[in-house]
N, C-alpha and C positions, 0 to 999 in steps of 0.2 A: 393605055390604062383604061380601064373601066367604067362606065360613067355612073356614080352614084345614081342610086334609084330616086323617085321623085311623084311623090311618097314617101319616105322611109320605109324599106322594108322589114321584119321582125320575123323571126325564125325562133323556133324551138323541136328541136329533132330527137330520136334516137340515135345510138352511137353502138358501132360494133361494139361485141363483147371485149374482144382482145384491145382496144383502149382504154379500157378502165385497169388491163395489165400494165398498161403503160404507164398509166396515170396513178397506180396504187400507191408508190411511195412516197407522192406527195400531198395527196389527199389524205394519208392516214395523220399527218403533221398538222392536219386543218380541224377545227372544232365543228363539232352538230350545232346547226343551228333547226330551231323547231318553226316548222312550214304550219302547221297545224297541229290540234291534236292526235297524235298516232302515227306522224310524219315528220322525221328531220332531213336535212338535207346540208351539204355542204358546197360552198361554191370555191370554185379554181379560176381565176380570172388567166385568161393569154391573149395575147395578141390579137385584136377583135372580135375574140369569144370569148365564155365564160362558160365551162363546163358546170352542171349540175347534178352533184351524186345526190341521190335519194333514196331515204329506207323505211319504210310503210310496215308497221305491224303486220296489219290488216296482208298485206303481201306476203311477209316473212309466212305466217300462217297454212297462206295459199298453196305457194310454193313449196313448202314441207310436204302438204297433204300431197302435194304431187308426186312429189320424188318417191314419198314412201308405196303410193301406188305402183308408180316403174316400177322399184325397186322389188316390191313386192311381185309382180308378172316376170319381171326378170330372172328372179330365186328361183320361181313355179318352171320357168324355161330351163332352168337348169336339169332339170329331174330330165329332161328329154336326151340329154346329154350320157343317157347310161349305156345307148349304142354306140358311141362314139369313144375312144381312149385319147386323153390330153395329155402333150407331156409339154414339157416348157425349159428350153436350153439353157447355158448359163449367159448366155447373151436376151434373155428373155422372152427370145422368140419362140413358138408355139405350132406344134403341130398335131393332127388328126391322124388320128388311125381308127379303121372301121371296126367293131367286133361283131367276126363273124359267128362266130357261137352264142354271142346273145342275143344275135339278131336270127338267127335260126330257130333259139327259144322261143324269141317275141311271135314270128310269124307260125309257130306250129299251136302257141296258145289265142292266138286271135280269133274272136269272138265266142270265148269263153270265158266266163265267169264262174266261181264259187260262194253259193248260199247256205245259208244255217239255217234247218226249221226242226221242232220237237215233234215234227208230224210222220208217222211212218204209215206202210202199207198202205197210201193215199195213192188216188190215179194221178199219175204226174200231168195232165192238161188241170186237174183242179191246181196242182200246186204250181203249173204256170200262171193259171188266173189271182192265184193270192197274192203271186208275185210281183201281177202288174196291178193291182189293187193298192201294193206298198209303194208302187213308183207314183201312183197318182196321187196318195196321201202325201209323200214326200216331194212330190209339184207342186203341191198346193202350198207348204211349206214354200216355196220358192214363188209362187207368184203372190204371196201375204206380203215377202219383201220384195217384189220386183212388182208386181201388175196395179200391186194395190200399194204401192212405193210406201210400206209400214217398214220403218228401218231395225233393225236386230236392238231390241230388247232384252239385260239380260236379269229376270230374276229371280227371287230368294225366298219369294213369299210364296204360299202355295197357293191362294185363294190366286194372287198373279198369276201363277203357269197356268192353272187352269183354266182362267179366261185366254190368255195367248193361247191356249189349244182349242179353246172354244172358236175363238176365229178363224185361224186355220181351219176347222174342221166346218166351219161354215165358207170358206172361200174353196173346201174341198167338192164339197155338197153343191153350190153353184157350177165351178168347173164340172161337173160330175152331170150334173141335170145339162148343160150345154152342149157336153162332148157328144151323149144319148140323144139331143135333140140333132146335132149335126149327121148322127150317124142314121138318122132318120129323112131326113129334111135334105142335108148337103154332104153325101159322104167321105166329098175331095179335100173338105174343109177343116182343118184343128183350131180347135176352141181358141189357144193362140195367133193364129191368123184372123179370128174373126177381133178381139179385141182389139189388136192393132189398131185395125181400119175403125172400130166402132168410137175409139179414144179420142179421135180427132175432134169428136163432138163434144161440146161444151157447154155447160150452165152458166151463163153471164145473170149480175143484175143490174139492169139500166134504173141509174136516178137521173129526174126531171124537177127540177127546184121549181116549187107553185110561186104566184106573187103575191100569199099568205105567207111566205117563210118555211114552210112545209116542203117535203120532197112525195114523190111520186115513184114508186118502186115500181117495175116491170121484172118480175125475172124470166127469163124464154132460155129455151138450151137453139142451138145453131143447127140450121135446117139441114137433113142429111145431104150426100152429093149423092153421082149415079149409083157408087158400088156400095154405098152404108144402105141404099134404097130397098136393093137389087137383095143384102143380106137379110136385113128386115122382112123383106116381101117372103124369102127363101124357108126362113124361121117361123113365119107366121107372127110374126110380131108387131105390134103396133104401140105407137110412139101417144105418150099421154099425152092430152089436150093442154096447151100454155095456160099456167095457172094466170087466174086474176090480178090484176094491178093492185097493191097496196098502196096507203099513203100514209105518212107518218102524223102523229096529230105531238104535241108536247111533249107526252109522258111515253108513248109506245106507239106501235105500227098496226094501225085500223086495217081491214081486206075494203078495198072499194067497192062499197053498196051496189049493183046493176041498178 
């Protein structure tokens, strides 16, 4: 036999999935008891254990959002599925068959696309530029909610859409003066690659509590490494001077006097 620990020892673990299948029919027989607010939990007592089911709002929520993201990339994988024929026996099992005539279609239309414009007798290299004018208005769209993490908005007001196009059309105008500086300065380089690296930099603000009761504001952004230096120096650009330390007085935040 074993020798009890000495100390007592105290455990609390995780448990496969498949025993709480084990466990389901008697725990449903057991009442919620509330752990907290937004958390019940039931206990099963055995034989020198006591299992613990627990069900957390705040989880239940998580968990959703999750599934329905799978679920949702999963649906979108489906669509990939049009070269492929599924059929499914009466024993349930499933097989593939290739289609070779869609997939003849697919590779004789690859990399071409169909555009709509009301523009006629135009030199087609301008109506390529307008083209790729649209794609970089419609990036800009994409990095308002991806670069500048501004999450989808949807509204009803007009004076609304117009500002959400105003900003887009100002994070177009940025992207647009950066991509012309890289094609100048670093041709290897997309506006996207340089943000990347540039994001790692941050605006912190440092409080220091005085022994008047007062704090002392510092705010500094984080010193670049070799390659934010290396992009900076590339761009011509230079990093503003760390603002001046504030200090707080009662009522509001004083700039400290030099």
């Amino acid at each position: 036999m074993g020798r009890a620990a000495e100390p007592p020892l105290h455990y609390l673990v995780g448990t496969p999935e498949g025993r709480l299948g084990q466990l389901e029919a008697e725990l449903l027989k057991l009442p919620w008891q509330q752990a907290r607010e937004g958390v019940d939990v039931k206990l099963l007592p055995r034989t020198g254990e006591l299992y613990v089911l627990a069900r957390s709002k705040d989880r239940v929520a998580k968990e959703r959002a999750m599934r329905r993201r799978q679920l949702k990339k999963l649906w979108a994988r489906l669509a990939e599925l049009k070269l492929v024929e599924v059929k499914a026996a009466e024993d349930g099992a499933l097989t593939y068959t290739l289609r070779k005539k869609k997939l003849r279609e697919t590779i004789h239309r690859e990399g071409r696309y169909l555009r709509r414009a009301n523009l006629s007798g135009e030199d087609p290299a301008k109506l390529w530029h307008l083209y790729m004018l649209l794609v970089q208005v419609e990036e800009a769209f994409k990095n308002r909610k991806g670069d500048l993490a501004v999450r989808p908005i949807h509204h009803r007001l007009e004076h609304r859409i117009e500002a959400q196009i105003l900003v887009a059309f100002l994070a177009f105008g940025l992207h647009a003066t950066l991509r012309y500086r890289l094609r100048l300065k670093a041709p290897g380089l997309t506006p996207r690659a340089v943000l990347e690296q540039l994001s790692a930099m941050q605006m912190l603000d440092v409080h220091f509590p005085t022994t008047d009761g007062r704090t002392l504001i510092f705010r500094r952004y984080t010193m670049p490494d070799k390659v934010q230096k290396l992009l900076l120096a590339q761009l011509a650009l230079e990093l503003p001077p760390q603002t001046p330390p504030r200090i707080t007085s009662q009522h509001s935040l004083e700039p400290l006097r030099p």
